[in-house]
VEXBATOR-607891 format. One record per atom (N, C-alpha, C): residue in one letter; x, y, z. Coordinates in steps of 0.1 Angstrom, whole numbers, plus 5000, padded with zeros to 4 digits. Example, Ala and Ser with C-alpha at 12.3 -4.5 7.8 and 13.67 -1.06 7.14 Angstrom:
<recs>
a513249435078 a512349555078 a513249675078 s512849785071 s513749895071 s512950005079 
</recs>
This chain:
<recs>
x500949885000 x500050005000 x500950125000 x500350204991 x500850314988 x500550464999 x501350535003 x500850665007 x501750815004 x500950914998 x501851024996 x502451095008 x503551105010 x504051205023 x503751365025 x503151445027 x502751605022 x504351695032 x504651765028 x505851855035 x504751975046 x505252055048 x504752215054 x504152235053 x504052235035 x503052335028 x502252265021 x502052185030 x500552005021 x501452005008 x502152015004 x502451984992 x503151824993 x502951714979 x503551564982 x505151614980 x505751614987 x507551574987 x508151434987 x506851314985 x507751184983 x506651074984 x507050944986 x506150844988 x506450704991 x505850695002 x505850545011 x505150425011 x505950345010 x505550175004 x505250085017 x503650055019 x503750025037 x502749885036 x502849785046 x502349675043 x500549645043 x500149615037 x498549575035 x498249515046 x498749445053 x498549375065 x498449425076 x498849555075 x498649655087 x497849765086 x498149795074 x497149975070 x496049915059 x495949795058 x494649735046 x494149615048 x494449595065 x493249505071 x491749545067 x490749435069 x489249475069 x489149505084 x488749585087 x487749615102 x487049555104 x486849555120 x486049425122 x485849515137 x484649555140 x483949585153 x484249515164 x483649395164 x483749345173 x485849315179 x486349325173 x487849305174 x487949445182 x487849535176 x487749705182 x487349705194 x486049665195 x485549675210 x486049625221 x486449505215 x487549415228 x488249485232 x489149545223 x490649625228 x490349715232 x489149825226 x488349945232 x488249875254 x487449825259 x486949735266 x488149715279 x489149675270 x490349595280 x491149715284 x491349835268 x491549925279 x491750045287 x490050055287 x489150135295 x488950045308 x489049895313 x489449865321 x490549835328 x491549835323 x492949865328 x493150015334 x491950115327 x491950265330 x491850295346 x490750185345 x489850255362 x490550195377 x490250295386 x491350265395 x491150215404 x489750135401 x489250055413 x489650115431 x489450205431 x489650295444 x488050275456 x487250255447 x486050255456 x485750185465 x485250205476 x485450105486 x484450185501 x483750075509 x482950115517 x483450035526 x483050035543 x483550025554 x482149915556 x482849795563 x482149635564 x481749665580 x481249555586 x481349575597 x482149535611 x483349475603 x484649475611 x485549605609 x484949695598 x485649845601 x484949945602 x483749965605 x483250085611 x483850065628 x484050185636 x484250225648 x482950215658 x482950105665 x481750085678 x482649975687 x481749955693 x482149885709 x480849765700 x481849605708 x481449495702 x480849415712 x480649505723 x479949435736 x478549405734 x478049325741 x476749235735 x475549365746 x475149425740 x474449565744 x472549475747 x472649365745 x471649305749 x471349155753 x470549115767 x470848985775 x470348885760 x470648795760 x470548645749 x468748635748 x468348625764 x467248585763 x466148685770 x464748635774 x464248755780 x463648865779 x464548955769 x464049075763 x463149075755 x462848995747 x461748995739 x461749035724 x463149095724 x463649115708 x464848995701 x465149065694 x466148975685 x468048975695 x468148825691 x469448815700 x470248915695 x470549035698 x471849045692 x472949055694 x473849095692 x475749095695 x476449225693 x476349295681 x477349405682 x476349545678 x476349665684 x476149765675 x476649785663 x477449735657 x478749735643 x477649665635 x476549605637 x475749545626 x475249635617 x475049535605 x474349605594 x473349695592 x472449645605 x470649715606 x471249815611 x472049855621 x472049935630 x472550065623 x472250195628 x472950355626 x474350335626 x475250345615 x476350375621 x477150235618 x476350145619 x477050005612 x477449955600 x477849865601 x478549855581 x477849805575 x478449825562 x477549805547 x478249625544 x476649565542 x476949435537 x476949415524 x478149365520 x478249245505 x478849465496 x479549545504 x480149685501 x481249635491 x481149795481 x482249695475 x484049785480 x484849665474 x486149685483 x487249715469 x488149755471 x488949875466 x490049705459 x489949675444 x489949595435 x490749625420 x491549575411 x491649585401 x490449505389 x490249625381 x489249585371 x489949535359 x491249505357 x491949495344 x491849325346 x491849315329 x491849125324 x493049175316 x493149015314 x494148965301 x493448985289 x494049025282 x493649015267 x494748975256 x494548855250 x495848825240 x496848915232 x497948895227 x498749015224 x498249025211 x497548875201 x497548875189 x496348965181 x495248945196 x493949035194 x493849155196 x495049235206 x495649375208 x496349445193 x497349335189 x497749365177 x496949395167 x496049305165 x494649285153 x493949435152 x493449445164 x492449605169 x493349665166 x494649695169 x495749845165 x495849865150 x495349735145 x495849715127 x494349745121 x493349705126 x492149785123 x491749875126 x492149945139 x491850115142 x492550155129 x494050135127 x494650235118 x494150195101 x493450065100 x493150045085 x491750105083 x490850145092 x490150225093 x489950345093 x491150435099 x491650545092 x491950555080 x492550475073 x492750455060 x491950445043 x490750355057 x490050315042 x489250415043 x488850515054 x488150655052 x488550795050 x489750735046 x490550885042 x490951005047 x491250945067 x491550975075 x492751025081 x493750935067 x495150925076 x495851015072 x496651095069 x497651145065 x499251145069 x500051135059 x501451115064 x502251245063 x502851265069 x503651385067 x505051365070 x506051435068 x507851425063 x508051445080 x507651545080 x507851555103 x506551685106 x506851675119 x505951795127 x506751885135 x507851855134 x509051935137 x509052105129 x509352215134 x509752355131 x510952395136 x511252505128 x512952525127 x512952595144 x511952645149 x512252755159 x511152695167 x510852785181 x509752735191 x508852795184 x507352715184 x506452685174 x505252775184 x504752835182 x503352915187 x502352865182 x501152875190 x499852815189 x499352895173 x499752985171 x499353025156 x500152975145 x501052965148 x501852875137 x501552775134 x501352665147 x500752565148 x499052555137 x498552615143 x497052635137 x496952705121 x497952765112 x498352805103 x498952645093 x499152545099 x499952445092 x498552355094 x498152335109 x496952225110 x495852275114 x495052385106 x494052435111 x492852335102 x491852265112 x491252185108 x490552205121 x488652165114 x487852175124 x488152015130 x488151935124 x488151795130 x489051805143 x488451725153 x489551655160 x490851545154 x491951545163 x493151495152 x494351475164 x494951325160 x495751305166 x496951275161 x497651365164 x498851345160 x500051245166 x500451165158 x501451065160 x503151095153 x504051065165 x505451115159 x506350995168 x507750955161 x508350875169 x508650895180 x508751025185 x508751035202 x508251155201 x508151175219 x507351305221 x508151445215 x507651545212 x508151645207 x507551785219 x508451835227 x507651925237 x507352035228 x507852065218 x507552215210 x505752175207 x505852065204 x504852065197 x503852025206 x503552005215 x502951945226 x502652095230 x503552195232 x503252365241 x502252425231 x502852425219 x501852465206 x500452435204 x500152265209 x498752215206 x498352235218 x498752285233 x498052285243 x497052335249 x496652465239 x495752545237 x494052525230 x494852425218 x493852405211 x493052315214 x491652315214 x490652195220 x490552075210 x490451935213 x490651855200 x491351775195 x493051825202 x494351755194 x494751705204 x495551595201 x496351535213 x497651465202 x498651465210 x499551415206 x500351295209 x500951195205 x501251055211 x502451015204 x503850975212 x504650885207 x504150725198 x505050675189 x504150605180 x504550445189 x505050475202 x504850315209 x503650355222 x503150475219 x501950505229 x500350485219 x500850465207 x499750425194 x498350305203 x497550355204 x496050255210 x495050305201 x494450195204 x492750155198 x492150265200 x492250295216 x490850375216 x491150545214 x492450585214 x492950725210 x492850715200 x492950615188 x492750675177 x491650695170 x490150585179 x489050575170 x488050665177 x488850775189 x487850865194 x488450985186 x489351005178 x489851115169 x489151105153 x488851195150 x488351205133 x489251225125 x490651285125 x491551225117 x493151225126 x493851145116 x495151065121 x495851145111 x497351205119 x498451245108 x499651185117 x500051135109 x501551045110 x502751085105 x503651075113 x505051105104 x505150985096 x506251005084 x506550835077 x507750775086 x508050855100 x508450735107 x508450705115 x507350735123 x506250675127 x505650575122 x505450585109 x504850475101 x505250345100 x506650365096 x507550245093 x507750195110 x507750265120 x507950205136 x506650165136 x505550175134 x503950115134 x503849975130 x504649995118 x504649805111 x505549765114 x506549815120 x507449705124 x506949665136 x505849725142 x505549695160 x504549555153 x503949615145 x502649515141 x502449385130 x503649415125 x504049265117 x504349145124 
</recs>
């Protein structure tokens, strides 16, 4: 598969030869969703958590005789019925992340990006690099686009990172930080071509 590289000034300055197996997979939803799924659960911090009734704060002295009284035996104020006592079957502070195969992680990253492709989404460019420190108008002068847009480069670039920080919509990503779900919540993809060639070689 073929793609044209555009320079600065969108103009084509050259052109890259890239494998069908990675940028001309069919999409397949259900593959997407998995990886989407695994990880938005890896995301969450399982932090939530409520107090049982071995850890709320009471005295465990039996506050009523066994028999005689005429109510229910009971044993601790710390119970469940009671004001002040703990929550039964609460939930407890847990990791929500699973395993998911590497070959079906691989699969989803080769259909998010062949999906960009076959909608005419992707674009490659020579770099995102400028000769000087890059201002948010300069920035917006080269990639002024209403879409949302993620930009991918072989490592982080801070110029470029201070430039887009302004703008609502863009986000920027090293191309071994490349996922499912950053790229199929963006409307279009611009890539460096080496980025590109680090993309297939992660995904071959």
């Amino acid at each position: 598969m073929k793609f044209d590289i555009l320079d600065s000034q969108n103009k084509i300055s050259g052109e890259i030869e890239l494998s069908d197996l990675v940028f001309g997979a069919l999409p397949r939803r259900d593959i997407i969703s998995r990886v989407v799924l695994w990880q938005l659960a890896r995301r969450r911090a399982g932090t939530h958590s409520v107090k049982g009734k071995s850890d709320v704060h009471g005295s465990t002295r039996k506050f009523v005789r066994q028999k005689g009284s005429g109510g229910a035996r009971h044993g601790s104020k710390k119970a469940v019925q009671f004001r002040h006592g703990g929550v039964v079957f609460g939930s407890v502070v847990r990791s929500h992340e699973y395993d998911l195969q590497k070959k079906v992680r691989k699969l989803g990253l080769r259909m998010a990006l062949s999906e960009k492709v076959k909608n005419g989404n992707l674009t490659v460019v020579d770099n995102l690099k400028f000769s000087e420190r890059m201002k948010t108008k300069d920035f917006l002068q080269r990639f002024n686009d209403a879409c949302s847009t993620l930009f991918i480069d072989v490592e982080y670039d801070n110029n470029m990172l201070s430039a887009m920080s302004n703008v609502a919509g863009y986000d920027f990503l090293p191309q071994i930080g490349a996922n499912v779900y950053d790229i199929i919540r963006k409307d279009k993809l611009i890539v460096t071509a080496d980025a590109m060639r680090a993309l297939e070689g992660r995904l071959l």
